[in-house]
C-alpha positions in Angstrom: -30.8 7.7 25.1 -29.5 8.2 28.8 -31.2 5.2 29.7 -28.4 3.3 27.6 -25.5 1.9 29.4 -21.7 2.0 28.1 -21.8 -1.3 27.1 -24.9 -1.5 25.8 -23.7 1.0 23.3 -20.7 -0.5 22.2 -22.6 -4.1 22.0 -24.8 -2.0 19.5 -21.8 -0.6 17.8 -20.1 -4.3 17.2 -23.5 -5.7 16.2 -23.6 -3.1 13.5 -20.4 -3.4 12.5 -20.4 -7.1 11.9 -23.5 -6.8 9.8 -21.2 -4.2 7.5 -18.7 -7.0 7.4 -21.3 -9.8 6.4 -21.3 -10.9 2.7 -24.7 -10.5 2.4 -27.5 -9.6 4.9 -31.0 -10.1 4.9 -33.1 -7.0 6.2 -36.4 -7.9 8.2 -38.4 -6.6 5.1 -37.0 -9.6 3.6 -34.5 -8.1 0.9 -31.2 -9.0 0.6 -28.3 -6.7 0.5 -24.5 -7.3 -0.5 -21.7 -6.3 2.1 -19.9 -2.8 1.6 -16.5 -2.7 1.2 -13.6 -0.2 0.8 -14.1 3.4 1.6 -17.9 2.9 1.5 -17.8 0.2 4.6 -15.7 2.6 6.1 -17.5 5.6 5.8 -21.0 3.5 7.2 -18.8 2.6 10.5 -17.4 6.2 10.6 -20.9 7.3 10.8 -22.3 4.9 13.8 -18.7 5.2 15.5 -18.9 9.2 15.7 -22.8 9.0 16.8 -21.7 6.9 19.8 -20.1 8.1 23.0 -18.4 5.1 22.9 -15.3 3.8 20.8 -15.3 0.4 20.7 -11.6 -1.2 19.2 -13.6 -1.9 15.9 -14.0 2.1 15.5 -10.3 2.5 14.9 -10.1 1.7 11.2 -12.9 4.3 10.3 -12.1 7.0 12.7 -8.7 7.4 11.5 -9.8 7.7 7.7 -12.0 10.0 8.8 -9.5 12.0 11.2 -7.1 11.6 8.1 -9.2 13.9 6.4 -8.3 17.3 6.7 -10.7 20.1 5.0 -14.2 19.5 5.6 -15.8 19.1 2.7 -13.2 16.0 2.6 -14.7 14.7 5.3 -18.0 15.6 4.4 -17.6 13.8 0.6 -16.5 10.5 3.0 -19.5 10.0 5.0 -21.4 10.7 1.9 -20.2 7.5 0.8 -22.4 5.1 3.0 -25.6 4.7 1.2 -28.6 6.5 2.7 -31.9 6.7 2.6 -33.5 10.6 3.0 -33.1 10.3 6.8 -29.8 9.9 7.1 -28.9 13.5 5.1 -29.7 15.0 8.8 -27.7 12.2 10.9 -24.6 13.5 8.3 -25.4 16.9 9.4 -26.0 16.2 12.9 -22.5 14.1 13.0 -20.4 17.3 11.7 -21.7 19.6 13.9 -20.9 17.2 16.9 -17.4 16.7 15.4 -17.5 21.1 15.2 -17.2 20.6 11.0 
């Protein structure tokens, strides 16, 4: 992942972002999905914005939910809210021991 620039990072960052804030997305598998909102959109960008080195302007909202939180199995029930798949049990994990949760 050293290979990555900066800006390459936060242009991935936005570009995930905005598909959270579509209406309604259409994977390449070919299903569609319905936008998140509410705590759930904000707990998906909390989780790509505390992977990334970077902190793009559209991070803001998120992080400081998440930094609102104070105990952690607060935080820890608020990036549970992001719908996952059985891979992204370990990013959750990975993600609090980088933030030292």
């Amino acid at each position: 992942m050293k290979f990555l620039t900066k800006a390459t990072l936060s242009l991935a960052i936005i570009g995930s972002l905005s598909i959270l804030n579509a209406e309604m997305a259409t994977l390449s598998n070919g299903k569609t999905i319905n936008s998140l909102g509410g705590d759930t959109k904000l707990s998906c960008e909390a989780l790509l914005c505390l992977a990334s080195p970077t902190k793009p302007s559209e991070c803001e909202p998120s992080l400081r939910k998440y930094f609102s939180l104070r105990k952690p199995h607060e935080k820890a029930k608020f990036l549970s809210l992001c719908p996952k798949d059985q891979n992204n049990d370990k990013i959750t994990q990975d993600i609090k021991g980088l933030t030292g949760e």
